[in-house]
DRENPA-936278 format. One line per 8 residues: their letters; for each residue x, y, z of C-alpha. Coordinates in steps of 0.001 Angstrom, whole numbers. Layout:
REM residues N
A = X,Y,Z; ...
This chain:
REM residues 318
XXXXXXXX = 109708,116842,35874; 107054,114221,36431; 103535,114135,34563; 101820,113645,37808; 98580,115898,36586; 97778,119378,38990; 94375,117576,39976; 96585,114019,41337
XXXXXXXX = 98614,116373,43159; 95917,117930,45141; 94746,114411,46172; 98102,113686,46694; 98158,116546,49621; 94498,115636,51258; 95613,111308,51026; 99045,111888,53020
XXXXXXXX = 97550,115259,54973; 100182,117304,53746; 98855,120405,54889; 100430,121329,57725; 103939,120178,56445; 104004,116674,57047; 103551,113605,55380; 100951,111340,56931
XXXXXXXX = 102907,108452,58807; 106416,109681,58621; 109158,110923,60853; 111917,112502,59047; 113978,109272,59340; 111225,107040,57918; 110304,109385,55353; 114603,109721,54166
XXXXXXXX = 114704,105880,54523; 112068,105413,51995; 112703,107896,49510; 116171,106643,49348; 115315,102935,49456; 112698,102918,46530; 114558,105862,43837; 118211,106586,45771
XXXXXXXX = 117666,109672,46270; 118549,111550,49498; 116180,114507,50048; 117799,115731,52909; 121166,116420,50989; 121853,118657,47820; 119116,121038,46130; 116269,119660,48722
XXXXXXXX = 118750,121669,51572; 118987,124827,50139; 116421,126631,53009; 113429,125930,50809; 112395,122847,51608; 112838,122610,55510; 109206,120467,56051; 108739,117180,54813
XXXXXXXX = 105512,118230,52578; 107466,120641,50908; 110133,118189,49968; 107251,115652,48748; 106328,118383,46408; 109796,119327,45245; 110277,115248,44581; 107230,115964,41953
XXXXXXXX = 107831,118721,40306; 111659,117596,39312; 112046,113976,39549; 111607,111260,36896; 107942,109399,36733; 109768,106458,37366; 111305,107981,40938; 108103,109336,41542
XXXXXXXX = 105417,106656,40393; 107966,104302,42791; 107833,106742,46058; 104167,107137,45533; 103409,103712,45268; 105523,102336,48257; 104066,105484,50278; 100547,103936,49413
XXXXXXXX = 101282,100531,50480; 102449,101991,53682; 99070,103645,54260; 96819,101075,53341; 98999,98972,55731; 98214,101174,58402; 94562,101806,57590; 94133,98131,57877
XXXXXXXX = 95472,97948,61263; 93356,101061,62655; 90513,99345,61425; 91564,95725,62560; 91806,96972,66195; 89165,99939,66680; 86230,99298,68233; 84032,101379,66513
XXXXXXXX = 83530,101509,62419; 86217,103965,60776; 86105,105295,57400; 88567,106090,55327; 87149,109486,53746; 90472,109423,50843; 90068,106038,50169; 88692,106814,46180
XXXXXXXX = 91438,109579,46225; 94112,106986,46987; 93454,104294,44484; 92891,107438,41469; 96130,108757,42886; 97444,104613,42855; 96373,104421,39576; 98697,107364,38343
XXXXXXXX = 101473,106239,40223; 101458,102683,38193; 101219,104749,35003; 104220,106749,35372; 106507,103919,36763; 106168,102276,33032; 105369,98646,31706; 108044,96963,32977
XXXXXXXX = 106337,95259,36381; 102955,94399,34821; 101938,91070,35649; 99585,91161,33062; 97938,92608,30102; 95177,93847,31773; 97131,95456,34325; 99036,97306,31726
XXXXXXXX = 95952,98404,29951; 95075,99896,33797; 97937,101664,33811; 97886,102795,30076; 94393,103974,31091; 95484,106356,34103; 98051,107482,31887; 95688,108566,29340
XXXXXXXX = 93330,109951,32791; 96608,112359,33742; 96496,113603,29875; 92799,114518,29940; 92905,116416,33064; 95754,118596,31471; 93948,119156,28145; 90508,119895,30113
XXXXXXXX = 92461,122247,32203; 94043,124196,28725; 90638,124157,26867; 89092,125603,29651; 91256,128654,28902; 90599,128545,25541; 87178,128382,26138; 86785,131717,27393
XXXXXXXX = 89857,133167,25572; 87569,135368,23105; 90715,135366,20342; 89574,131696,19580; 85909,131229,17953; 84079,129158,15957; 85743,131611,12486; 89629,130336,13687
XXXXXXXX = 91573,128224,11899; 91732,124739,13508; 95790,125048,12945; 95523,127884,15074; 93556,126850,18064; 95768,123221,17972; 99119,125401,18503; 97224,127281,21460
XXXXXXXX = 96827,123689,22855; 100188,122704,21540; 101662,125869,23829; 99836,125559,26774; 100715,121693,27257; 104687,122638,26770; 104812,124811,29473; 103011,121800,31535
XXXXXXXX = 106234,119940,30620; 105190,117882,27725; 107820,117088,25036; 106224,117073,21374; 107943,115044,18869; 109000,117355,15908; 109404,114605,13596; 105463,113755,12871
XXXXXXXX = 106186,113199,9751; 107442,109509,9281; 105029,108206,12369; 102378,105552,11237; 101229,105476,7597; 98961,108067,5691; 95456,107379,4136; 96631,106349,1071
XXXXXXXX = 99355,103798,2914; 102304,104868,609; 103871,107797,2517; 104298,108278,6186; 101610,110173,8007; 101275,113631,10207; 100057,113584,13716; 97992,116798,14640
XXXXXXXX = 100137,116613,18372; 102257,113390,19527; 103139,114509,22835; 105841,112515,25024; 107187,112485,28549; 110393,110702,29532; 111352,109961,26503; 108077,107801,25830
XXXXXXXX = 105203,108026,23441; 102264,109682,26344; 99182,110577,23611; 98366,110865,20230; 96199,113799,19099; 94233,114514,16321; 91810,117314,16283; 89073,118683,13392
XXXXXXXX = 86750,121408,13922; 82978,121052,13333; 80018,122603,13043; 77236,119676,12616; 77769,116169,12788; 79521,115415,9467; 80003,111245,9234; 82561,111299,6570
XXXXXXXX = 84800,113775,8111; 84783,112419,11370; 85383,108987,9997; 88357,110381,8297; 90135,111658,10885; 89172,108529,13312; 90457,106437,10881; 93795,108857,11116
XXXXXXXX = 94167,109027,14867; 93462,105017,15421; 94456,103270,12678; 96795,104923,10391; 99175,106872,13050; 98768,104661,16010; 101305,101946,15798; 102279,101345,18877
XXXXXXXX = 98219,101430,20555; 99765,104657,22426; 96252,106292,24283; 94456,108556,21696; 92734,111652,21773; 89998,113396,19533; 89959,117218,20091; 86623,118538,18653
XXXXXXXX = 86472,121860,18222; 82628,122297,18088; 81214,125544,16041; 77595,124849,16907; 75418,127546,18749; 73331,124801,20554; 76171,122647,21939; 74033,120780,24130
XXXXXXXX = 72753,119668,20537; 75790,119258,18929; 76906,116792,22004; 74188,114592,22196; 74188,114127,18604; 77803,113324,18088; 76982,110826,21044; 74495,109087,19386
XXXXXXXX = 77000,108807,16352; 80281,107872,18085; 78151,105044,19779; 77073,103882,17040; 80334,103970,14643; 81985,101221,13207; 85454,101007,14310; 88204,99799,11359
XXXXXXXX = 89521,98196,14961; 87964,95675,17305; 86118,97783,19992; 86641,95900,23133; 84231,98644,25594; 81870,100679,23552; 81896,104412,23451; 80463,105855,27166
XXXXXXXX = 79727,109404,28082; 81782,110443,31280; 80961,112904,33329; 80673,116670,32619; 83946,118725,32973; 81793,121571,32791; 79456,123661,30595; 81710,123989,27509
XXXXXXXX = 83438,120596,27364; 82357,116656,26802; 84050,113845,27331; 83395,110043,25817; 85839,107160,25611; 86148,103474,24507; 89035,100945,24638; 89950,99456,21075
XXXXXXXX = 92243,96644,20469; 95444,96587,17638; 96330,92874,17281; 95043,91877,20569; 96878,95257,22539; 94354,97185,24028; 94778,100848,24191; 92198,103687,25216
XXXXXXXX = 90409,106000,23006; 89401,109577,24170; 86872,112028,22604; 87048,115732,24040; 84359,118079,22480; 85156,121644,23235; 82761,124566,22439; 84885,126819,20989
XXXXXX = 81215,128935,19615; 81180,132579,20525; 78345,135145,19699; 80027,138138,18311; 78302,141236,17427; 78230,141996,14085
């Protein structure tokens, strides 16, 4: 099963106008020819011809839901090329301006695709960081899409245990087809540095290290606690500069409040790491979650940083 996230897969439909069972460009011989040239697979023989996947859309969609992200980072990409390729011609030889109303879709959904096919074809460092970064993109959209469950789930509140609400997470990411290493034990090196360390969630796909998560609850903006479990997440457990995550569970009743202050604090912290991009605020997921991110650097290896704040404050009636 690939990690291509539900949100690239919807751009995925609207960039090759999948809708009405086609893929945008292809015959069925073109579209066979290509699938089989880039991953050697035949999707017009074995499970892809048992009656359920007559159209060439619906194939597309099987490809994603039980192929490798190598397979399907590869198809995507080569399926991208192809379009751009054509785009260029339509506008090369209309006569009157044509825009391309996908065009952001297709590089987000371009970006993916590099992510999943892996580090081997990076021409660069920076490239790889790219790629390492729309890896880390996929990741978020999944977690945003769980905590927005938990959110309004009213069994998790600001009196939970944080244990607790990280094994809801934990769950809900499994059944999106993430792998969790059950060995956190002897990854990275604890505060003290004399005995291994324990990630909160080290999730994997295809065998490979995807995100390192490390969560805390709070309910004000407490520096040494926060600095403790940054310290944790980036510097102690992260040896390979895998993309890391910082679930806050927030227990404040004015979480516009709590958000702008731990802003204003995360911008302002002092990283035990060099802190290539500082700390920015990205857009709103929506009314109970916030998302910042930097990119910090491990002996010159660049590697993202995410920070997901997630209101987990409910009134209850006493």
């Amino acid at each position: 099963m690939s990690s291509l996230s539900a949100l690239n897969q919807v751009k995925m439909e609207d960039v090759f106008q999948m809708q009405e069972g086609y893929v945008d460009g292809y015959n069925n011989q073109s579209f066979r020819a290509l699938i089989i040239k880039v991953s050697d697979i035949d999707v017009y023989a074995g499970e892809y011809e048992n009656g359920m996947y007559q159209s060439k859309a619906k194939k597309l969609r099987h490809f994603i839901e039980v192929e490798s992200d190598e397979n399907v980072g590869r198809v995507l990409l080569a399926m991208l090329d192809d379009r751009e390729a054509r785009w260029k011609r339509r506008i090369e030889y209309s006569f009157d301006d044509i825009e391309d109303k996908y065009e952001k879709d297709a590089c987000d959904l371009r970006d993916a695709a590099t992510a999943m096919v892996g580090g081997n074809g990076y021409s660069s460092n920076e490239e790889r960081l790219n790629a390492d970064i729309a890896k880390s993109k996929a990741v978020l959209d999944d977690l945003i899409s769980v905590c927005e469950r938990l959110c309004i789930n009213m069994t998790y509140t600001q009196n939970t245990k944080e244990d607790i609400i990280t094994d809801y997470i934990r769950d809900n990411l499994k059944s999106m087809g993430y792998g969790q290493v059950l060995d956190q034990t002897r990854h990275g090196i604890s505060d003290s540095g004399k005995d291994a360390a324990r990630v909160d969630l080290l999730l994997e796909k295809d065998n490979k290290e995807v995100a390192i998560i490390e969560a805390l609850k709070l309910d004000c903006i407490n520096s040494s606690l926060i600095k403790i479990h940054v310290d944790k997440a980036v510097t102690h457990y992260n040896a390979l500069g895998t993309p890391t995550f910082l679930l806050v569970y927030a227990g404040s009743q004015d979480f516009g409040d709590f958000w702008s202050r731990f802003l204003n604090h995360m911008g302002n912290y002092d990283f035990v790491l060099e802190c290539k991009k500082a700390v920015k605020e990205c857009v709103h997921p929506n009314a109970s979650e916030r998302v910042c991110e930097c990119i910090l650097s491990r002996d010159g290896f660049d590697f993202p940083v995410t920070f997901l704040v997630i209101n987990v404050y409910k009134r209850v009636n006493q």
